[in-house]
C-alpha positions in Angstrom: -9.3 -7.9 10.6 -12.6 -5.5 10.9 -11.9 -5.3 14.5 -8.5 -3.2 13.5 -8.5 0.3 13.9 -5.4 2.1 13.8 -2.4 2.3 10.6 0.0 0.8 12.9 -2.1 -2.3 13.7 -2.7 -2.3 10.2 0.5 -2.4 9.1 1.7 -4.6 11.7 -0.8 -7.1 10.6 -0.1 -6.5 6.6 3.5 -7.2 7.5 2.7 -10.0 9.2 0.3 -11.4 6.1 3.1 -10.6 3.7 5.7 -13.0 5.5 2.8 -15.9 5.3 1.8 -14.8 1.7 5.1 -15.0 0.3 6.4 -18.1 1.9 3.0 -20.0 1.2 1.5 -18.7 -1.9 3.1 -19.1 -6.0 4.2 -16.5 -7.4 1.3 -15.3 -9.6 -1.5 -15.2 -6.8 1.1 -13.1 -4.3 0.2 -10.1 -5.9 -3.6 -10.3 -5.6 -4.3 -11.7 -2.4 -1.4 -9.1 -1.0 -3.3 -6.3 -3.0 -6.8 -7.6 -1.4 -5.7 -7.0 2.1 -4.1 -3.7 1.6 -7.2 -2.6 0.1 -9.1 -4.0 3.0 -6.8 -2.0 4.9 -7.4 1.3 3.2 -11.0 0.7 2.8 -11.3 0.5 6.8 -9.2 2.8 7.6 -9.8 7.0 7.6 -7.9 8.6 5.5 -5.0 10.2 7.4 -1.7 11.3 5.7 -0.1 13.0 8.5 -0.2 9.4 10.2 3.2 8.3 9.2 1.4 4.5 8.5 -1.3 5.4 6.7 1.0 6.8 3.5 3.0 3.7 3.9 -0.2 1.5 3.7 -1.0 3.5 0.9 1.8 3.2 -1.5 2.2 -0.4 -1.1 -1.2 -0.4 -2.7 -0.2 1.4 -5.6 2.5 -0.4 -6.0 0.7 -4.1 -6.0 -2.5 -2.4 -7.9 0.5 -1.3 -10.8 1.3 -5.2 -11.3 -2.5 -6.1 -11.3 -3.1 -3.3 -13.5 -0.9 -1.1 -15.2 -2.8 1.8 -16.0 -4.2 1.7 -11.9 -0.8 2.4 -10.5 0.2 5.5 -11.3 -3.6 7.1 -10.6 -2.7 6.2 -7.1 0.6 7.0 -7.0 -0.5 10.5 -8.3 -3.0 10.4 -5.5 -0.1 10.2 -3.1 2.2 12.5 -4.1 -0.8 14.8 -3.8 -2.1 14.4 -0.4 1.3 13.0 1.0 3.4 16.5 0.4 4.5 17.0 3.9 6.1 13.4 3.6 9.0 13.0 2.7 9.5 9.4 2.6 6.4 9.2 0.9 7.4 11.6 -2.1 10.3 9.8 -2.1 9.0 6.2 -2.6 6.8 7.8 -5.5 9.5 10.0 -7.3 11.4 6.2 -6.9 8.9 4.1 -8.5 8.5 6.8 -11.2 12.4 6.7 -12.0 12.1 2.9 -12.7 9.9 3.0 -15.2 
């Protein structure tokens, strides 16, 4: 997917992936290859928070890099409540995962 560009073709495609993942792959290799492609995703994408995707694309990596590794998650999620202020959806989602712990 180096020929995507923008967060919502991103995101169309990680949804897409996650469909396949889940209904191919067991249970303890979901996590990983999910986490691989979202950080493929970041990785090629500029960083844009005021793109409503991009924060989206975002937090789902945090969340799949906090099953991988515990200590990883909330570094990112910190990350995001950061540069995501002006989204509301996003400070939800992290105020959310912070309340389940």
């Amino acid at each position: 997917p180096k020929n995507i560009k923008s967060c919502s073709d991103w995101l169309d495609f990680l949804n897409h992936m996650e469909n396949i993942v889940w209904s191919l792959a067991q249970e303890s290799t979901t996590n990983n290859i999910l986490l691989n492609l979202y950080e493929g995703a970041i990785d090629s994408l500029e960083a844009n928070w005021s793109d409503k995707m991009y924060p989206v694309i975002f937090i789902r990596r945090a969340v799949l890099a906090a099953y991988e590794n515990a200590d990883s998650g909330p570094v990112l999620l910190g990350f995001c409540s950061i540069n995501g202020r002006r989204n509301a959806h996003l400070i939800a989602a992290v105020a959310y995962y912070y309340s389940k712990q």
